[in-house]
C-alpha positions as CSV (number, residue, x, y, z in Angstrom):
1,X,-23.7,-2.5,-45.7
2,X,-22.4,-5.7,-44.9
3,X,-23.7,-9.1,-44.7
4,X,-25.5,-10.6,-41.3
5,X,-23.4,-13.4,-39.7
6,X,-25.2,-17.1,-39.8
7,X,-24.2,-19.1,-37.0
8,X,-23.1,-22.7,-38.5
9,X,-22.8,-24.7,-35.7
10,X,-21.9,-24.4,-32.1
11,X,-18.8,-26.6,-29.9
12,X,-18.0,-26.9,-26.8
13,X,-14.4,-25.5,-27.3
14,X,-12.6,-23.1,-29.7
15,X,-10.3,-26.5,-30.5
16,X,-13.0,-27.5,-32.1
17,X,-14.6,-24.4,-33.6
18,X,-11.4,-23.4,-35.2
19,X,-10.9,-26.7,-36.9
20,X,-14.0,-26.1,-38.5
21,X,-13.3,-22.3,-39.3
22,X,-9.6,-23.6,-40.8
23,X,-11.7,-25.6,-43.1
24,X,-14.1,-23.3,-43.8
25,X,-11.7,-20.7,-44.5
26,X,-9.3,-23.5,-47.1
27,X,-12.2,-23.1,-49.5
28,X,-12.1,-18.9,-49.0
29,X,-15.0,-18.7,-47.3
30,X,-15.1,-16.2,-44.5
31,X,-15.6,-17.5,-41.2
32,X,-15.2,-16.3,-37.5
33,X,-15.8,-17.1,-33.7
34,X,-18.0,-16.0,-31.5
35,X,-17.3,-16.5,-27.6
36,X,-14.2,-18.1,-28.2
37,X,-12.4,-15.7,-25.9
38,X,-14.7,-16.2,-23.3
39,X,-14.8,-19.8,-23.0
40,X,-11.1,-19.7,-23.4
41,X,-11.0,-17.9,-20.5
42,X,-13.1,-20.0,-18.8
43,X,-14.6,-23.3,-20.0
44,X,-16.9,-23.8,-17.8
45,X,-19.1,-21.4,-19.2
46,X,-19.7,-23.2,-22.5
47,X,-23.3,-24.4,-21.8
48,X,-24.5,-21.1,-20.4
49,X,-23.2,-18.9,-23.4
50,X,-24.0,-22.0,-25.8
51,X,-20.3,-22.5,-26.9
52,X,-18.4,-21.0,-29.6
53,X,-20.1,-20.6,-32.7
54,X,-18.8,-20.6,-36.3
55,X,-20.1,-17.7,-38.4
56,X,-20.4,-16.5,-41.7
57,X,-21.5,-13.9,-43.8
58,X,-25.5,-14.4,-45.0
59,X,-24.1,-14.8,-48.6
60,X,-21.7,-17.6,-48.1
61,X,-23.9,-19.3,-45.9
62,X,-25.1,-21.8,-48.6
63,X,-21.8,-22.5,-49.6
64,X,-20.5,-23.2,-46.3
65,X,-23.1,-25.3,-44.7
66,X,-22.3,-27.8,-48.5
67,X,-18.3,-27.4,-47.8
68,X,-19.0,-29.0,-43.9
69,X,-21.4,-31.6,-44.9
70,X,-18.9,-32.7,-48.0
71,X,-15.9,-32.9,-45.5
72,X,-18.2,-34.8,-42.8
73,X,-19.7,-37.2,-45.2
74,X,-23.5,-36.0,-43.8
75,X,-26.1,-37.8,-45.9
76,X,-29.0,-38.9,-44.2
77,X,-28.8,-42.2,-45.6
78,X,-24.7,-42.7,-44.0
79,X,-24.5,-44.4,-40.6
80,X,-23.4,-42.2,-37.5
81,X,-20.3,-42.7,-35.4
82,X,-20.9,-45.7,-34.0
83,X,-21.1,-47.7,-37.1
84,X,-25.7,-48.1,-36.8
85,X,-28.0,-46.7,-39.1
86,X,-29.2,-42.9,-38.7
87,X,-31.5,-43.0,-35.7
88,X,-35.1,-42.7,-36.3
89,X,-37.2,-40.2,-33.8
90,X,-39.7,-42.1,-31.7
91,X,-42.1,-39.4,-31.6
92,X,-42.4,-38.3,-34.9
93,X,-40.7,-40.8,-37.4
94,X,-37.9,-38.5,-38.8
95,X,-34.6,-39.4,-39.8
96,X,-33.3,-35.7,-38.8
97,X,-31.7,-36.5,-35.7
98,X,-28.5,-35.7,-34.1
99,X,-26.0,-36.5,-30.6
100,X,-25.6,-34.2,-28.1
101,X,-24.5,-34.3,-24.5
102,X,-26.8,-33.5,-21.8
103,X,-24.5,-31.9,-19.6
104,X,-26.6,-30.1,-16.7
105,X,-26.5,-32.8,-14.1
106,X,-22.7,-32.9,-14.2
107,X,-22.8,-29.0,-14.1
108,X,-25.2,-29.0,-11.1
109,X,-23.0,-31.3,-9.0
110,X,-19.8,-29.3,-9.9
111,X,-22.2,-26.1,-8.5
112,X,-23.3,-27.6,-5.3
113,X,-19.8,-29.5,-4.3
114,X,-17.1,-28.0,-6.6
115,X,-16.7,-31.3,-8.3
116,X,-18.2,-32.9,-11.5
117,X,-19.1,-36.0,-10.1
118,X,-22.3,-36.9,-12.4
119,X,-21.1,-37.8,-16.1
120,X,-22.6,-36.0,-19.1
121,X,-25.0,-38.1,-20.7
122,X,-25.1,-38.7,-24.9
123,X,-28.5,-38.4,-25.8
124,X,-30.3,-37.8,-29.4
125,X,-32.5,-35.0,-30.5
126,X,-34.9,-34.7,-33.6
127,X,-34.0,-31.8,-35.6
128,X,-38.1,-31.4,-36.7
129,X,-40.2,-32.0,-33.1
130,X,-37.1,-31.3,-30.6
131,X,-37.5,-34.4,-29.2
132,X,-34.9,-35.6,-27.2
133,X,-34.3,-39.3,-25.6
134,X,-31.3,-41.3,-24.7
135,X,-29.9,-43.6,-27.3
């Protein structure tokens, strides 16, 4: 029987997802995409089907999740994008936070109007309460 796919991470397009599965797949691990078809298809639906998601079998799971945070340079004690420190979560003090874009007011306006007229917003969430703020 084979293994259960592990979802690695999740991106707003298949650009994206298949650079990671490229990479992923340089060190012969396994990796495929989930929804990228759709999306392709049709962009727009990204938020509602959660984007396209990199997979991999259960057993190289471990060894896939070490592969991405070697070729990102993820350590908690790095600095982010935007050259600060790691942010620090208001609510509950951990260090295990992470950007996003909040992207539902932009969505809401292209529903009602047909046009995207409200910007997504970058915001942080804690990966251990699910706190989310701006910042």
């Amino acid at each position: 029987m084979p293994d259960a796919l592990v979802t690695l991470g999740a991106y707003s397009t298949a650009y994206e997802a298949n650079l990671v599965r490229a990479e992923l797949e340089a060190f012969d691990l396994h990796a495929s995409l989930a929804d990228a078809d759709i999306i392709g298809i049709n962009w727009l639906w990204s938020n509602a089907l959660g984007g396209v998601k990199v997979q991999v079998p259960e057993s190289e799971a471990a060894e896939a999740r070490h592969v991405l945070e070697l070729e990102s340079g993820c350590d908690e004690d790095t600095q982010d994008a935007a050259g600060s420190s790691t942010a620090v979560c208001p609510h509950c003090g951990s260090h295990r936070t992470d950007y996003y874009l909040d992207k539902r007011g932009s969505f809401l306006t292209w529903l009602i109007l047909g046009v995207p007229i409200i910007p997504a917003v970058s915001k942080r969430a804690c990966a251990d309460c699910l706190c989310k703020w701006r910042g």
